[in-house]
N, C-alpha and C positions, 0 to 999 in steps of 0.2 A: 281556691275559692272558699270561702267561709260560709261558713251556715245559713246566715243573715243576706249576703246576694243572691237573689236568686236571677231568672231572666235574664232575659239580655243587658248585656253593658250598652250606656251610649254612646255611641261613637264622639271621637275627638272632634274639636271643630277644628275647620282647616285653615289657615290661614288669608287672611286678603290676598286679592292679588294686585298688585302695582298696577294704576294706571299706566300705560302706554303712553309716548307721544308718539305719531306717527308723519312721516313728513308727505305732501300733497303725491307725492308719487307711488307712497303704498295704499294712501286713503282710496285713490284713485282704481288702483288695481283689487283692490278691495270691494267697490263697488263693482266692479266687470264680473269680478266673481260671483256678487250675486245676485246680478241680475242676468248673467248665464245657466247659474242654478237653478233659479226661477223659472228663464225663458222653457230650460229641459223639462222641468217639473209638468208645465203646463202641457209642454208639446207630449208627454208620456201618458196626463191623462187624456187629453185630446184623440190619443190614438189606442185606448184603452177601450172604447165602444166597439170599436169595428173590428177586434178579431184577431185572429193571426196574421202575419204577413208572410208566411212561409209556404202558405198553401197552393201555391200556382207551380208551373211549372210543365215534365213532362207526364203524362200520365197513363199508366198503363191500362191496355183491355185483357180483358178477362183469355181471350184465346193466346193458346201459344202457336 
C-alpha cells in the first residue's frame, strides 16, 4: 500500500448474473417451494405465543 491509500479499498463489483429460462415444470416447483416456506413460516409464528410443547408428559412428586 502506498501512502496516499488509505481506508478501505472498494470492493470489486461482481458480475451480472444470466437471466434463466425456466421451463413450466421448475416455475412450477418453485412456487411449492414457497409457498411451503411461507405456509411454515406462518405456522412457526402461530405457535410462537403459546409456549413450549415439550412440557407434558410424566411428572414426578416430590416423595421417594
Amino acid at each position: 500500500m502506498s501512502g496516499r491509500q488509505g481506508g478501505k479499498a472498494k470492493p470489486l463489483k461482481a458480475p451480472k448474473k444470466k437471466q434463466q429460462d425456466f421451463d413450466d415444470d421448475e416455475v412450477a416447483f418453485r412456487e411449492k417451494q414457497k409457498a411451503d416456506a411461507k405456509a411454515k413460516k406462518e405456522m412457526a409464528e402461530k405457535a410462537k405465543g403459546k409456549g413450549p410443547l415439550l412440557l407434558g408428559g410424566i411428572k414426578k412428586s416430590g416423595k421417594k
